[in-house]
PASEFI-296466 format. One record per residue (C-alpha): residue in three letters; x negated, y, z. Coordinates in steps of 0.001 Angstrom, whole numbers, plus 500000, padded with zeros to 6 digits. Last residue first. Layout:
N
ALAXYZ
...
//
This chain:
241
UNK497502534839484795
UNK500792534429483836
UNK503488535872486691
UNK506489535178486587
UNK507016532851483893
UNK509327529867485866
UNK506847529525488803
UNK504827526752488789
UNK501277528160487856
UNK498818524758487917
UNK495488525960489087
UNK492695523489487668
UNK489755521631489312
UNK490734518089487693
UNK492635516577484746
UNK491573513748483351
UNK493365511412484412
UNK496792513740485156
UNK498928510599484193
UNK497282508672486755
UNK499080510215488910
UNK498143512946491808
UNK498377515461489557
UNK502240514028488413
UNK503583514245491784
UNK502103517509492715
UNK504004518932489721
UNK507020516750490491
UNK506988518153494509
UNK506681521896493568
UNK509869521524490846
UNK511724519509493942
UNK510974522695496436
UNK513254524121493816
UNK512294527612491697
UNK514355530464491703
UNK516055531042488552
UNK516410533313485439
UNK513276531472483694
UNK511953534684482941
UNK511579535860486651
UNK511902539265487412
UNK515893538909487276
UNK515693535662489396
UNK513967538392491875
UNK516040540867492167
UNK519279538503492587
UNK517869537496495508
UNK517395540630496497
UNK520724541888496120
UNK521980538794497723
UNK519603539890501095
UNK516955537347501393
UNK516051536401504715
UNK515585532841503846
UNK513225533509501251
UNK510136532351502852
UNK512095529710504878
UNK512044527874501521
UNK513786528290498033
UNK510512529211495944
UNK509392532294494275
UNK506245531237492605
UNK503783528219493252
UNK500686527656492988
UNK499267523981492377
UNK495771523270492503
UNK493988520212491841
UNK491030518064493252
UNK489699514697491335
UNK487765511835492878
UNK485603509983490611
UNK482571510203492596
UNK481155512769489411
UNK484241514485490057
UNK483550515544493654
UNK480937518172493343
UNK483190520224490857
UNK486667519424492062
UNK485275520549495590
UNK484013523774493901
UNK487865524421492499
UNK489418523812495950
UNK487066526270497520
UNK487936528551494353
UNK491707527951495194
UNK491662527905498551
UNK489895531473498908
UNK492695532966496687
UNK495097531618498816
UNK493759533312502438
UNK493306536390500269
UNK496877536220499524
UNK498117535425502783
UNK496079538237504409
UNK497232540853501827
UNK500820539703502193
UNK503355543053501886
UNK501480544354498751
UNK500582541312497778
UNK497774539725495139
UNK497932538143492127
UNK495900535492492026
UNK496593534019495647
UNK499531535655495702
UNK500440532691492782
UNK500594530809495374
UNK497856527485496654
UNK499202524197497426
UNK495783521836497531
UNK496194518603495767
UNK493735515998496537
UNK493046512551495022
UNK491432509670495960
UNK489430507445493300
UNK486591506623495626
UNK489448506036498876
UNK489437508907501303
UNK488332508201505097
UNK484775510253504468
UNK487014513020503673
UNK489225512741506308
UNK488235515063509125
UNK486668517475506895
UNK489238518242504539
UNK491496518502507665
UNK489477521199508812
UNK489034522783505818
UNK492573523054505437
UNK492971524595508820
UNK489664527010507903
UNK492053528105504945
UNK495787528664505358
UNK495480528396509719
UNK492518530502510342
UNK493193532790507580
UNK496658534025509406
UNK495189534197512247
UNK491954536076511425
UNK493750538526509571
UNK496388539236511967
UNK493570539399514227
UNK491617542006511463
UNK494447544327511201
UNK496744544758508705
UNK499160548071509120
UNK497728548991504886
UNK498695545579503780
UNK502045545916504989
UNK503251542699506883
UNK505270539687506095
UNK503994536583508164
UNK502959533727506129
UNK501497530677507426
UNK501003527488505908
UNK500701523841505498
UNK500145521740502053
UNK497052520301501857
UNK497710517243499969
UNK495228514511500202
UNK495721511165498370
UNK494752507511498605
UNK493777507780502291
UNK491736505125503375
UNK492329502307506356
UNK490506504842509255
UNK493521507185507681
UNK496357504703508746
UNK495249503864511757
UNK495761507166513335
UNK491602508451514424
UNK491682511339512178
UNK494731512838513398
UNK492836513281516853
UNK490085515143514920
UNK492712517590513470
UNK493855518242517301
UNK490422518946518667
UNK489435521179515647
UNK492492522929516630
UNK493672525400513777
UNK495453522432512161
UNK497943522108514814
UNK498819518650514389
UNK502154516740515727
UNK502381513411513667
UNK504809512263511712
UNK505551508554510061
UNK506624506717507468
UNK506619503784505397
UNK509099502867502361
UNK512171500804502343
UNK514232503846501466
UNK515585504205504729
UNK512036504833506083
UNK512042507914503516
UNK515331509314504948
UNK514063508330508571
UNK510562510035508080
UNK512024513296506065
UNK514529513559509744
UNK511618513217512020
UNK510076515676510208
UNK512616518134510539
UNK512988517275514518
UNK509571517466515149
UNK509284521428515941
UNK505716522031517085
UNK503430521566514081
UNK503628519463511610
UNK502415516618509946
UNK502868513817506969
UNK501467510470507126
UNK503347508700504286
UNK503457505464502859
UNK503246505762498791
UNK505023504246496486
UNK506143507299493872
UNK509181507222495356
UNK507353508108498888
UNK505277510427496814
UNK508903511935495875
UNK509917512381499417
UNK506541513484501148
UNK506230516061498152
UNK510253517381499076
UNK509106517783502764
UNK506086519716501995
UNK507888522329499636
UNK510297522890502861
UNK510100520938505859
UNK508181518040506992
UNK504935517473505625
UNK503288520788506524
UNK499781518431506500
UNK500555515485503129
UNK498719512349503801
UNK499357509888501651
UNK498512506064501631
UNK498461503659499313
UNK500000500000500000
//
């Protein structure tokens, strides 16, 4: 049986990847942080599927914590693929940020992932794969997300020099950035700015956590062979780098 392990498993975008990797065959070690109950709840639909599951509690800031998740069974018997999914985003003007806001929010989006990266890597099978979820904020920039955005953009090229020094091992990293996506980002959406946005985007719609979860889906196949150190935009023509 392969194994997955996808960190922000259990709600939103990371919830939908632990489902269709699930389809795809995989067990699944998926995290989170603090609130179980949504995770619990993407473990029993995927355990009612006949598949494998299970959550652990990881705060990926704690090098402590991350080297706890380490030690589960499952990773000491490989991980087949890596998807680094977690985040933080707290809406704030980049001309109020400050340098703990800073450090927070890059402490979880980047040295978290490097973290995890760390604790598994020499756990990962010699054909693993890794997806890294990175935004189109990462290329773009924010007005309202400076520190998420620079957190993003510093993913992607780590993710991209990892593709570089792992390919000749035959393992093969990925990026996937997503647009505007239904999660607890938008949540707070007035209708009027809902409607904003499916008007920026040419596609006329806000993307699915489902759209995310096929893109990761397919770089993590076999059908993405030779594919490896890329940024897949998913995000309906919004912005095209």
């Amino acid at each position: 049986m392969r194994t997955a392990l996808i960190t922000g498993g259990g709600r939103g975008i990371g919830a939908a990847i632990s489902k269709k990797l699930a389809k795809d065959g995989y067990r699944i070690l998926l995290t989170y942080c603090n609130s179980s109950k949504p995770a619990e709840m993407v473990v029993d639909e995927i355990r009612d599927s006949g598949i494998d599951a299970v959550a652990v509690n990881c705060d990926v800031t704690d090098p402590r914590e991350v080297a706890l998740l380490a030690t589960h069974p499952w990773v000491s018997e490989k991980i087949d693929a890596l998807v680094l999914n977690h985040g933080r985003y707290d809406r704030i003007d980049a001309k109020d940020l400050d340098i703990e806001h800073l450090r927070r929010t890059m402490s979880t989006n980047f040295d978290g992932a490097f973290l995890i990266w760390d604790s598994v890597k020499n756990h990962l099978t010699d054909s693993a794969r890794i997806c890294v979820i990175g935004s189109q904020l990462g290329t773009r920039g924010s007005t309202h997300g400076a520190d998420y955005s620079a957190s993003k953009a510093a993913l992607e090229v780590w993710a991209k020099s990892l593709a570089m020094k792992l390919g000749p091992e035959g393992k093969r990293v990925n990026i996937v950035a997503p647009g505007f996506v239904d999660t607890d980002i938008l949540a707070g959406d007035s209708d009027e700015k809902r409607a904003i946005r499916i008007e920026e985007v040419p596609l006329k719609r806000i993307g699915t956590p489902e759209d995310i979860a096929h893109t990761v889906s397919f770089l993590l196949s076999e059908k993405s062979a030779y594919i490896t150190g890329v940024v897949v935009n998913v995000n309906g023509g919004l912005y095209l780098p």
